[in-house]
N, C-alpha and C positions, 0 to 999 in steps of 0.2 A: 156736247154733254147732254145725255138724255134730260127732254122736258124742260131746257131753259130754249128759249128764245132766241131766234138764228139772224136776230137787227141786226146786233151788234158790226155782224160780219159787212153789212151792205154800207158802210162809212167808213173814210179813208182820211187820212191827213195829207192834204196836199198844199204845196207852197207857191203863193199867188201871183212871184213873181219870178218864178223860174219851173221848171220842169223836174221832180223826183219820180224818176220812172220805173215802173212795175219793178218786181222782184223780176230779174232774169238770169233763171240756174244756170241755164250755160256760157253766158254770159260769167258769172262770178267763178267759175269752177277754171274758165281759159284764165282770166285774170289773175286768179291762183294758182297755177299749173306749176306744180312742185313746190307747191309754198302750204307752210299750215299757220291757221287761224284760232287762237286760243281765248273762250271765254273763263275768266278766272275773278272768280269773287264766292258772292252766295246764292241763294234760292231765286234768285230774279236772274244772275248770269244763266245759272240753271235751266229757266226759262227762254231766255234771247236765245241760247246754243238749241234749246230743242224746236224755237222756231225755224234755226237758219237747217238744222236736219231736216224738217220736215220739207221747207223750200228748194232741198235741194234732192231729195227723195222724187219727186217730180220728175226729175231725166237720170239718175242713178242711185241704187242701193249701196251705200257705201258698205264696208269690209269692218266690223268691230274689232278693232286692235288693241282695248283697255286695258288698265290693270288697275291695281288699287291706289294706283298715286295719282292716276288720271284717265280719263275715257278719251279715247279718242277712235274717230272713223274716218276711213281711208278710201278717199273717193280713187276708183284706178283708171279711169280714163284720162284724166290729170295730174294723176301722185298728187292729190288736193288733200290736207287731214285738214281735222276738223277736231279739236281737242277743247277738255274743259276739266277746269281744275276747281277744286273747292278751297274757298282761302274767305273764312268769314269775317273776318275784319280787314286782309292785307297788310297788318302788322305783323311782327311777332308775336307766338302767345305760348305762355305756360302754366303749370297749375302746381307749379314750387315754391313754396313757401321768400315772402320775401319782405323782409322788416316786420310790421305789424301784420300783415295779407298770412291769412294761414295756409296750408296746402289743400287746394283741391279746389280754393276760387280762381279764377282762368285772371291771370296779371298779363295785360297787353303793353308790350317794348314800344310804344310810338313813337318813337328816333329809331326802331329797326325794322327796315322787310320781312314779309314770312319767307323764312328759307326755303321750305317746303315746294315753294313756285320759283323763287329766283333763281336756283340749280339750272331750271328749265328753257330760260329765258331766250339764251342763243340760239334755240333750236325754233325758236317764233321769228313767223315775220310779221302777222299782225297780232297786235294784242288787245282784248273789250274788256275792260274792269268794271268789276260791278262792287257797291259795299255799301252800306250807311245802315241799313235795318236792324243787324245786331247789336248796333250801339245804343238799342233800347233795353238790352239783355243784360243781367249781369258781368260786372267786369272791373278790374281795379287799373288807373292808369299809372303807368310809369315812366319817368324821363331821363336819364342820364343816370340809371338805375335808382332813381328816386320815386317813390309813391309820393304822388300829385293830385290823384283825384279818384271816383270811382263811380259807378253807376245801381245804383241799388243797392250797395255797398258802400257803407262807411261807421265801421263801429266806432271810432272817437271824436265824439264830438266835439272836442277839444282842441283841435287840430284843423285847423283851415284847408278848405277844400282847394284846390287852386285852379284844377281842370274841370267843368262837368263832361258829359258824353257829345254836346253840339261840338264844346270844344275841342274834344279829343277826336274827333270825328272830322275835323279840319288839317288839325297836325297829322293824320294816319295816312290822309288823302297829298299830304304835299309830300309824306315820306317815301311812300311806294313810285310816286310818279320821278320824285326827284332820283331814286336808286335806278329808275329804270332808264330815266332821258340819260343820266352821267357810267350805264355801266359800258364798259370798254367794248364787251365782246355783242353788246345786243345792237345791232344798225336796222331795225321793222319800223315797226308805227306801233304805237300805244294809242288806245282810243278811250276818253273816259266818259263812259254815259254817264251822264248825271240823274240824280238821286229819281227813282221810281215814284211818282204819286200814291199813295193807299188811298183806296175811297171806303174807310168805315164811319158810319154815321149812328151817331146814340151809344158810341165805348168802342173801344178798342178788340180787337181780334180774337182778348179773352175774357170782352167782360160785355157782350152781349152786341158789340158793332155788326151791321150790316150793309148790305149792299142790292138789297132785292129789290126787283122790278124796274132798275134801269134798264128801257131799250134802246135807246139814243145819248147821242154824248149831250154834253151842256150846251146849252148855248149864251154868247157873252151878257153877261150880269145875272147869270146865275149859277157862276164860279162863286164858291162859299171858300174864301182863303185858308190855306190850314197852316198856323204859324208853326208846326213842328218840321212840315214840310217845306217850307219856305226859308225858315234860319240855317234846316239842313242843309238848302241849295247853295246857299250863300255863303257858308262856311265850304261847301265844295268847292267854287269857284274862286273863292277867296285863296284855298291851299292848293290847286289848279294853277292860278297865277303868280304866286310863288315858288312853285317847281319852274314853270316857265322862266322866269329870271335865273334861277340856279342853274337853269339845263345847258349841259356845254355842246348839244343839238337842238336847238327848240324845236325843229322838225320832224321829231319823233314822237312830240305829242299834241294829239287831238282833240278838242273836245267838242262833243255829242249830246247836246244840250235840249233835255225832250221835258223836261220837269215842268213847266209852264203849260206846253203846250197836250200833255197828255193827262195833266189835270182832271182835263173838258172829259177825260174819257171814262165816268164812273159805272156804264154801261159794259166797261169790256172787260170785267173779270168775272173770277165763276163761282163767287156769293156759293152759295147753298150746293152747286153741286157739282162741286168736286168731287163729289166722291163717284168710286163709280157703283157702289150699293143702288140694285133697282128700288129699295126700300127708303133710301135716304127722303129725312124731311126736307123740305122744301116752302114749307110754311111754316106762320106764329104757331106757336100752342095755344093752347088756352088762356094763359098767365098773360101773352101778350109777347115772351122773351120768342127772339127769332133762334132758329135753326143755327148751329155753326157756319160760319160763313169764312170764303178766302176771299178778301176784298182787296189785296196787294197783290197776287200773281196776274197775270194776261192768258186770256183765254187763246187757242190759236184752232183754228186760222181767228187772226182776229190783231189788235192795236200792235201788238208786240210786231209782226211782222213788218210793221213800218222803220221800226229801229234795223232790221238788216237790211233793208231800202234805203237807208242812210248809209249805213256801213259800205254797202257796194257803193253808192255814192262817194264817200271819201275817197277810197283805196283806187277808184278812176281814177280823180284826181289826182292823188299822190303819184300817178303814171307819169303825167304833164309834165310837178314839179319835181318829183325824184326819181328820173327813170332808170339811176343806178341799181333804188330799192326792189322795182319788179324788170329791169332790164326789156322792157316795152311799152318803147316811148311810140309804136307806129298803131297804140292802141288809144295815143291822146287824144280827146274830142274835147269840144269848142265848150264851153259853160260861160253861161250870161255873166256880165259884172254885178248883176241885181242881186245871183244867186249864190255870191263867192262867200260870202260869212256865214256863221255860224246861222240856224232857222230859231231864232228865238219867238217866244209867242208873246205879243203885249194886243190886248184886244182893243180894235178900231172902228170894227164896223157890224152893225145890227143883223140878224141873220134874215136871208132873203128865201122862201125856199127850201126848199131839202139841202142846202148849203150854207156855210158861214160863213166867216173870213175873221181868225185871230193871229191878227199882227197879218205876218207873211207867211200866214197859214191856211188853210183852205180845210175846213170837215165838208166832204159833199159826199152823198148815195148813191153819185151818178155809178156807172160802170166804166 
């Protein structure tokens, strides 16, 4: 992006007790070879899918095959797609009138899937679900077609609220996972990254937050906690491990747990310039208020692309333990026992260097 800072790009997350190896296109594309991979959520899936395009842009121009229910690109050296779907909550939603809710505020079914994706499911073999950010948006929840709670919305105060949006944002996450683990005809992998860090500082997105002049990630104890972020994750992992109980395959799902560790990264979004205007501000004004700023999408090249660095990492794996799923078991390699769970971040050691160490995490500049 013109005129920001090209740090960001020379720091990597690496994991201190086993080996996450480079992106390798060709690598991911044999792996895939007649199999399509579906990012399906909101504006951050958005994001993930156009980093794994760009990485895989590198050895082929994929074939644009979209249409308006979904984009997808068609790599032809491996009948590899690559598709992505928009699904802003992964529940159901509609904007019809229901009990008190009038027509035209968006009532989200969290006891039901968006159909919209589920149609689609069979024709996946792997699946990245993204979701948690619009449950800051307005929205009315509903459970067994009952209005339960709502999020900026609630005209009778009279009436007890019984869901907020952390909450509902728990039950949405164990509902798509659980429809996906228990549906008959889908046998891929489900992958749930967990909830994306924001780094705005001093308001929110639209009340003056920013993010300028990170050019390096944190380093441990001067992670500033953000408890909207943190009950999020928690309420994720929490409806995460109850789809896992319900699932009549627990090994269809995943989870991709980077919300800890990508925290540290308030250097790797693009503040001030997104846009592509050569005119855009890029500094205070006069008042002091900062410039518009996106301080929750991933610049790329840049942090985002370590989340497909994990992705290919899994779907290896998955080779090993379900070689029915990608039917190439003589692609299985050896993985450390240090390196077999999930890369959670909890910080343990002081930074040395151009390098850190949180948890079984590694930020370093090297090359």
């Amino acid at each position: 992006m013109e005129g920001q800072t090209k740090e960001y790009e020379n720091w990597r997350w690496k994991p201190s007790q086993c080996n996450l190896p480079r992106f390798d296109a060709k690598k991911f594309l044999e792996l895939m070879r007649g199999k399509t991979i579906a990012f399906i959520g909101d504006s951050v899936a958005r994001n993930q899918m156009e980093s794994m395009l760009c990485l895989l842009w590198q050895v082929e121009a994929p074939k644009n095959r979209g249409n308006k229910k979904m984009q997808r690109y068609f790599f032809r050296s491996t009948s590899t797609m690559v598709v992505r779907i928009w699904s802003s909550w992964l529940v159901h939603q509609t904007s019809e009138p229901i009990d008190f809710a009038p027509e035209g505020v968006v009532k989200l079914h969290l006891d039901a899937p968006d159909e919209h994706f589920m149609e689609f499911i069979p024709n996946f073999d792997v699946i990245v679900l993204s979701s948690g950010h619009w449950f800051a948006k307005q929205s009315v929840y509903v459970l067994n077609n009952e209005i339960v709670g709502g999020q900026l919305w609630w005209p009778d105060k009279s009436r007890p609220m019984k869901i907020n949006n952390i909450e509902a944002f728990g039950i949405s996450v164990e509902t798509i996972l659980t429809s996906i683990a228990t549906h008959p005809n889908y046998t891929g992998l489900a992958i749930l990254r967990s909830y994306s860090p924001d780094h705005y500082e001093g308001g929110a997105w639209n009340t003056g937050g920013s993010c300028t002049g990170k050019e390096k990630p944190l380093a441990p104890g001067e992670l500033v906690e953000n408890g909207f972020t943190d009950i999020m994750h928690k309420k994720q992992i929490a409806g995460f491990d109850r789809a896992i109980k319900k699932a009549t395959d627990k090994s269809k799902l995943k989870l991709m747990d980077i919300t800890e560790s990508f925290g540290y990264r308030h250097d790797g979004h693009p503040g001030p310039y997104r846009s592509p205007d050569p005119n855009k501000l890029t500094k205070r004004g006069p008042n002091g208020k900062p410039p518009p700023q996106d301080c929750l999408h991933w610049c790329m090249p840049g942090p985002v692309d370590t989340w497909n660095e994990l992705v290919l990492e899994i779907i290896r794996r998955e080779i090993c333990i379900q070689p029915k799923l990608f039917s190439m078991r003589w692609l299985c390699f050896h993985v450390q026992a240090a390196c077999r769970h999930e890369l959670r971040a909890v910080v343990t050691e002081k930074p040395t260097h151009q390098s850190f160490v949180i948890g079984k995490v590694t930020y370093s500049n090297e090359t």
